[in-house]
C-alpha positions as CSV (number, residue, x, y, z in Angstrom):
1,X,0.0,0.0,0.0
2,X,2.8,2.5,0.7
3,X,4.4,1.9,-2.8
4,X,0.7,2.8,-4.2
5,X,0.8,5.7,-2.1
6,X,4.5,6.4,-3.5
7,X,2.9,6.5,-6.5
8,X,0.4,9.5,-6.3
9,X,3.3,12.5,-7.2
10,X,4.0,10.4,-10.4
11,X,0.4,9.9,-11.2
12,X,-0.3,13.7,-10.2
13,X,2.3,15.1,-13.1
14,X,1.1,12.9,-15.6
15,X,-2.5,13.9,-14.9
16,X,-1.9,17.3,-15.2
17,X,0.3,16.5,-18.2
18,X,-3.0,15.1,-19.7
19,X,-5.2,18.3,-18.7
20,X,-2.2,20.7,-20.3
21,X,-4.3,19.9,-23.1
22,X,-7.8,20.7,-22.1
23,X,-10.4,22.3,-24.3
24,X,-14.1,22.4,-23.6
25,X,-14.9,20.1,-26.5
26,X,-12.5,17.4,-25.1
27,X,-14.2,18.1,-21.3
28,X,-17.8,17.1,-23.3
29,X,-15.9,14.3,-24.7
30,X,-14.2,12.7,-22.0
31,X,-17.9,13.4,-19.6
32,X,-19.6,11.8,-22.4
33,X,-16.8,8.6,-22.2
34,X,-17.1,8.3,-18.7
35,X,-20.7,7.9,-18.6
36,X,-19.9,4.0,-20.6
37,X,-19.0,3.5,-16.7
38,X,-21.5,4.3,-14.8
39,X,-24.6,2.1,-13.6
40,X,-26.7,4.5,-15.6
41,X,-24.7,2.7,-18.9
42,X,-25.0,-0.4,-17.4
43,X,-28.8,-0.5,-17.8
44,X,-28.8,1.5,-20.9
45,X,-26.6,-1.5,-22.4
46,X,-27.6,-4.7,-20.4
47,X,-31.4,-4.4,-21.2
48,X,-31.0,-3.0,-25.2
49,X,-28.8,-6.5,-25.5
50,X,-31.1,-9.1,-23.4
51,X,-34.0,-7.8,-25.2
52,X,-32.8,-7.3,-28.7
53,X,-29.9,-9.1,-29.2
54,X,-29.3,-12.0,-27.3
55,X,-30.7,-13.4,-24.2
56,X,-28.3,-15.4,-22.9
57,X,-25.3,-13.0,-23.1
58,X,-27.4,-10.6,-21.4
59,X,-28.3,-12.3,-18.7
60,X,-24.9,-14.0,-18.4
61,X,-23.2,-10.0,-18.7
62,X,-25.6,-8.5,-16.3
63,X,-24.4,-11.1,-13.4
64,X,-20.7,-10.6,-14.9
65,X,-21.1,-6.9,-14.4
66,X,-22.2,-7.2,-10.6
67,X,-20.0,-10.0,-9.8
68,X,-16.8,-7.3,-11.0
69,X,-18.6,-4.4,-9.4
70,X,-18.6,-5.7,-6.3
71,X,-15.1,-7.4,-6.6
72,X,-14.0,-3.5,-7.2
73,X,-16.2,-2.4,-4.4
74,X,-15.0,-5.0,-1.6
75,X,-11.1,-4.0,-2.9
76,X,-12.0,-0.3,-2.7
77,X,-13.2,-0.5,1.3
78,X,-10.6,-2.7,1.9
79,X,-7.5,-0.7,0.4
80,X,-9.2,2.6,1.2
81,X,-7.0,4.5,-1.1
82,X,-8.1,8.3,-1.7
83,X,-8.3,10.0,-5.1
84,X,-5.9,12.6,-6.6
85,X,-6.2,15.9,-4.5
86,X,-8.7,18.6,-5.9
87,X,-6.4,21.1,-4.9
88,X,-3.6,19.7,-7.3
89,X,-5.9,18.6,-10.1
90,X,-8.8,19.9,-12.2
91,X,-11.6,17.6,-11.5
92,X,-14.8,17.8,-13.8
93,X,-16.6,15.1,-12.0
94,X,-17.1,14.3,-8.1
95,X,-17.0,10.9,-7.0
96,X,-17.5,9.9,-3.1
97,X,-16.0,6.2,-2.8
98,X,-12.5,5.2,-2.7
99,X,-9.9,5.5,-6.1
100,X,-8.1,1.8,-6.0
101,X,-9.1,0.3,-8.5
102,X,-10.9,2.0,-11.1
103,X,-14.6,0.4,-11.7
104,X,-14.8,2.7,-15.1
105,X,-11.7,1.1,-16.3
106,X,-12.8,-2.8,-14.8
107,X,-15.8,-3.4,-15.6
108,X,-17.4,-0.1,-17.5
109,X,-14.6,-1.0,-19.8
110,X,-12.8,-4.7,-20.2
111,X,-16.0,-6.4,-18.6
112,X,-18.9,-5.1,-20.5
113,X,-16.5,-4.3,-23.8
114,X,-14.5,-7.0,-23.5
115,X,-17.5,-9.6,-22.8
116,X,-18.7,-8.0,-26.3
117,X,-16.0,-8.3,-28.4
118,X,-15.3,-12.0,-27.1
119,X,-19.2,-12.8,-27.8
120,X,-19.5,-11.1,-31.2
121,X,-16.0,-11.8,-32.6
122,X,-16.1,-9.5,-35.4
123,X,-12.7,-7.8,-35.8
124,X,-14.0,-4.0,-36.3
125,X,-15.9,-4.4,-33.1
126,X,-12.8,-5.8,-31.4
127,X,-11.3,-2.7,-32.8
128,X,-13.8,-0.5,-31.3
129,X,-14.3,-2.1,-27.8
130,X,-10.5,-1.5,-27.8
131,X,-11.1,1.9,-28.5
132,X,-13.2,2.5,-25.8
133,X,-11.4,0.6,-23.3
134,X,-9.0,3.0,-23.8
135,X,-10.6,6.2,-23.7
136,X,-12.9,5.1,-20.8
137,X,-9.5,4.7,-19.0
138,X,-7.9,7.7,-20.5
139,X,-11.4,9.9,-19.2
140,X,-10.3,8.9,-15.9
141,X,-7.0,10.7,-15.8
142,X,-8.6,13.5,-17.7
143,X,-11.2,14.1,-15.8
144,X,-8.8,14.3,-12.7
145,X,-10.4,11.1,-10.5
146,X,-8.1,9.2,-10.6
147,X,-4.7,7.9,-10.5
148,X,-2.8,6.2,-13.3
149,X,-2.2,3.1,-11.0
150,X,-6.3,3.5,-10.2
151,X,-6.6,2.5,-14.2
152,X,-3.8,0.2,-14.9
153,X,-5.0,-1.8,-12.1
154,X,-8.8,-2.3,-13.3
155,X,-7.8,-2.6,-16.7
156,X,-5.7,-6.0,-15.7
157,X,-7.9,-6.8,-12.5
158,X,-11.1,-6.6,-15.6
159,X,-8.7,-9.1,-18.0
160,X,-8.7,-11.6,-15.0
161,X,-12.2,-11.9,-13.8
162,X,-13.1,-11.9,-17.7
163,X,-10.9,-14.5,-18.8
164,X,-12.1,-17.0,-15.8
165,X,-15.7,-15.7,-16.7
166,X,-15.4,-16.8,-20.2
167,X,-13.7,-20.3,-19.1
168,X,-16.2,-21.5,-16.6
169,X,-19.1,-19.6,-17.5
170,X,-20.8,-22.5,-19.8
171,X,-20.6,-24.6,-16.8
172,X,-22.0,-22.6,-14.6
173,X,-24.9,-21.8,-16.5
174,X,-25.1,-25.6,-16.9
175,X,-25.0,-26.2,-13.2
176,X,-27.7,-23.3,-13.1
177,X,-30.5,-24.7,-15.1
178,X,-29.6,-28.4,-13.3
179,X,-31.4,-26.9,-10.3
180,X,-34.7,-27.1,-9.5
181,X,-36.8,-23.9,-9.4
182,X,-36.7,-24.0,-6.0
183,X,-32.8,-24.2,-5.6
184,X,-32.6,-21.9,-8.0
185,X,-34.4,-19.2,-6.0
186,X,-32.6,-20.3,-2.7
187,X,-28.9,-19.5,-4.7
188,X,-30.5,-15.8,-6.2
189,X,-31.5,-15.0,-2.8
190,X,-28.7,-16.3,-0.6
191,X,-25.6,-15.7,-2.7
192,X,-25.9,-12.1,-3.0
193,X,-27.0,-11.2,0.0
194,X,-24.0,-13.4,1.6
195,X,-21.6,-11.0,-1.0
196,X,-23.6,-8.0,0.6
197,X,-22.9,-8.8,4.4
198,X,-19.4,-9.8,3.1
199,X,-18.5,-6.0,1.3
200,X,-16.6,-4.2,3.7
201,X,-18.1,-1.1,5.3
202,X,-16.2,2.2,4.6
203,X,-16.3,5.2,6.2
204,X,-18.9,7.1,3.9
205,X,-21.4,4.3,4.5
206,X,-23.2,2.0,6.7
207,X,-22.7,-1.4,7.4
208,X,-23.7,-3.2,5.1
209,X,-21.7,-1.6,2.4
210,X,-24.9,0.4,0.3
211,X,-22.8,-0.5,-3.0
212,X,-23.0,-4.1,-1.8
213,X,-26.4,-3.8,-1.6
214,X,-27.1,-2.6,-4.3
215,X,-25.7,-4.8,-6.1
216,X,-27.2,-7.7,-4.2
217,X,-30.4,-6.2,-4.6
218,X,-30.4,-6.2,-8.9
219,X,-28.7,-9.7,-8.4
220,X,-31.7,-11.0,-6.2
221,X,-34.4,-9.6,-8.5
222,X,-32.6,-10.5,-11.8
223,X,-32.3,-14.5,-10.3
224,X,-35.7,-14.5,-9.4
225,X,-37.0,-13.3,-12.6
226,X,-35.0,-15.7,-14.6
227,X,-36.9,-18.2,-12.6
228,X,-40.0,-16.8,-13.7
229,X,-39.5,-15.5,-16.7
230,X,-38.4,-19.4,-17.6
231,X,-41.8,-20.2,-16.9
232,X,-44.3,-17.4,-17.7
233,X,-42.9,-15.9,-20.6
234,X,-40.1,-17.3,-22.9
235,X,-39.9,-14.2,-25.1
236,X,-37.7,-14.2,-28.1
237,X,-35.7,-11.2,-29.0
238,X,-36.0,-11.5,-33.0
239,X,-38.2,-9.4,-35.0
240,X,-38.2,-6.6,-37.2
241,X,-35.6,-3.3,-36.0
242,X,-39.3,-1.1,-35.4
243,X,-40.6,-3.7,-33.5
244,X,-37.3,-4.3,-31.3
245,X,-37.2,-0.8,-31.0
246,X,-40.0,-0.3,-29.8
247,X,-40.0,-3.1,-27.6
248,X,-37.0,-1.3,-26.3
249,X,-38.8,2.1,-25.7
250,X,-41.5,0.7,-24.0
251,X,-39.0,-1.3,-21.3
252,X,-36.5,1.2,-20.6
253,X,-39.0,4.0,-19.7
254,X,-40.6,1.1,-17.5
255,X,-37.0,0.4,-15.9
256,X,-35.9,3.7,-16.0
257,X,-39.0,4.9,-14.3
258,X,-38.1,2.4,-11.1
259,X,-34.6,3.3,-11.4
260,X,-34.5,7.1,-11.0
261,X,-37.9,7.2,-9.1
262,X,-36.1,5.4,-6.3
263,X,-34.0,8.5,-6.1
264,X,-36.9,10.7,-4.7
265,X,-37.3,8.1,-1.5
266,X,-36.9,9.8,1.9
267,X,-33.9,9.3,3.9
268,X,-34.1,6.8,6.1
269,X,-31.0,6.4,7.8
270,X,-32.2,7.4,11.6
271,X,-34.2,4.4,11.3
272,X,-31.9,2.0,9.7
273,X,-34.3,0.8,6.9
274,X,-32.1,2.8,4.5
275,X,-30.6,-0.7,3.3
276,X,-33.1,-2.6,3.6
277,X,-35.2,0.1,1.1
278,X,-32.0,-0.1,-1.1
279,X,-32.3,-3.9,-1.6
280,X,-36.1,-3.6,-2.0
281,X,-35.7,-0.8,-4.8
282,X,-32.7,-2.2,-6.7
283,X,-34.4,-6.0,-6.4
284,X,-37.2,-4.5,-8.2
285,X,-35.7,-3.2,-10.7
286,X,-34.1,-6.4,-11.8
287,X,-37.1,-8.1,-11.5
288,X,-38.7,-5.7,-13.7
289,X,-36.0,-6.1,-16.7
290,X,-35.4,-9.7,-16.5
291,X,-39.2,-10.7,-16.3
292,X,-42.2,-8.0,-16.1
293,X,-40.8,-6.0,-19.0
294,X,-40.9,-9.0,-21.8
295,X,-44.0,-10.4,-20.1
296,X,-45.2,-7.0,-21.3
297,X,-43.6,-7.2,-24.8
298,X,-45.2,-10.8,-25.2
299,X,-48.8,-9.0,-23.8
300,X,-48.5,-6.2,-26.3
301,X,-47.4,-8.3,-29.2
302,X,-43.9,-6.7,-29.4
303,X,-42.6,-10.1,-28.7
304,X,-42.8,-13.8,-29.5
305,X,-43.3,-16.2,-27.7
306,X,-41.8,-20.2,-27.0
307,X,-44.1,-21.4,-24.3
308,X,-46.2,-23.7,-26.3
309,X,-50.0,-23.1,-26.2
């Protein structure tokens, strides 16, 4: 940890070597490449693919995504590393958690775009998830939030987890659909609330961890509605591009309307239901994408169908 620490006055120069060449066209830019890393992105990307595209590397992504998030999350309370000074640097963003390692660079960038480019395996795509791997990195620096050891290290901590992923993820979706539907809900419940009590508080938060439960709370709903949506619905992502996106339209403002309505709940911290309301919120809103939005799409025709009858 001290030779991190070491680090900062080297990472300091060469982030204000970066800025030296700031315009407010490449602050636009580099906000705009950021955003690939945030949660907001996340649902922007992870429902437009398990709805249009392909079911099964949505699903498999969206559990890829939290499993690294909360990886990055359990390293950041553990290290508890700061960010580059404000005084020292221009910062164009404000973030609250810890810098070591960089989720942006982890799993905004080598998870979801490398999870991509392994699936679709089309060489200008690999060309372009590349690209942004890069520039999601580089955005990091720019924008002054973080150190160049923050990056370097998510960039190879997001090659890890994705390489393992992509070797044992065939068998663990095998394992997954061995289990009956009432194991099945037992392992989407337990699991990620066992990774929730298991993220280590910080000292911005309350124990549990609240990015632990978030990310419990997505996991728990998404597992469930697999479960369900196995059963109920079936849908089929095919059709024409006006019908997809449509069927797109309709389930993001659906999702969306969960997501950022939770935003407008009351604080709740003197009563400490504040996690509890978290998990609740979040649960929905995986339950909502995985299952209740293509039960709608199948109800409103914007979606076929394989349950037979």
């Amino acid at each position: 940890m001290e030779q991190l620490l070491g680090l900062q006055t080297w990472g300091i120069d060469l982030i204000l070597a970066i800025q030296a060449f700031s315009s407010g066209a490449l602050d636009t830019f580099f906000k705009t490449i950021t955003w690939l890393g945030n949660r907001e992105a996340y649902l922007v990307i992870l429902t437009l693919l398990y709805w249009c595209i392909n079911r099964s590397w949505g699903a498999r992504l969206l559990v890829l995504t939290m499993l690294s998030s909360w990886f990055n999350e359990a390293l950041k309370s553990l290290l508890d590393l700061p960010r580059p000074d404000p005084t020292k640097v221009r910062q164009l963003v404000s973030e609250s958690s810890f810098g070591f390692p960089s989720n942006h660079a982890q799993t905004g960038a080598v998870i979801v775009w490398g999870y991509l480019a392994a699936k679709v395996r089309r060489p200008w795509f690999t060309a372009l998830a590349v690209v942004v791997i890069f520039l999601v990195g580089l955005s990091r620096l720019y924008l002054g939030i973080h150190f160049p050891q923050d990056v370097f290290s998510g960039w190879i901590l997001g090659i890890v987890i994705l390489l393992l992923w992509l070797r044992f993820e065939d068998r663990l979706a095998a394992w997954w659909h061995s289990l009956s539907a009432q194991r099945q809900a037992l392992v989407a419940i337990a699991g990620p609330l066992v990774l929730m009590f298991l993220t280590p508080a910080d000292s911005a938060s309350r124990y549990p961890n609240e990015t632990g439960a978030t990310l419990a709370g997505i996991l728990i709903g998404a597992g469930l509605g697999t479960i369900l949506e196995a059963r109920t619905v079936q849908f089929r992502v095919d059709g024409s591009l006006g019908r997809r996106a449509l069927r797109y339209l309709v389930g993001i403002v659906l999702v969306g309307a969960l997501y950022f309505g939770g935003s407008a709940l009351p604080d709740l911290h003197p009563w400490g239901l504040d996690i509890v309301v978290r998990l609740l919120r979040y649960g929905l809103v995986g339950l909502t994408a995985v299952w209740l939005a293509p039960w709608i799409f199948v109800k409103l025709r914007l979606a076929e169908s394989d349950l037979q009858g």
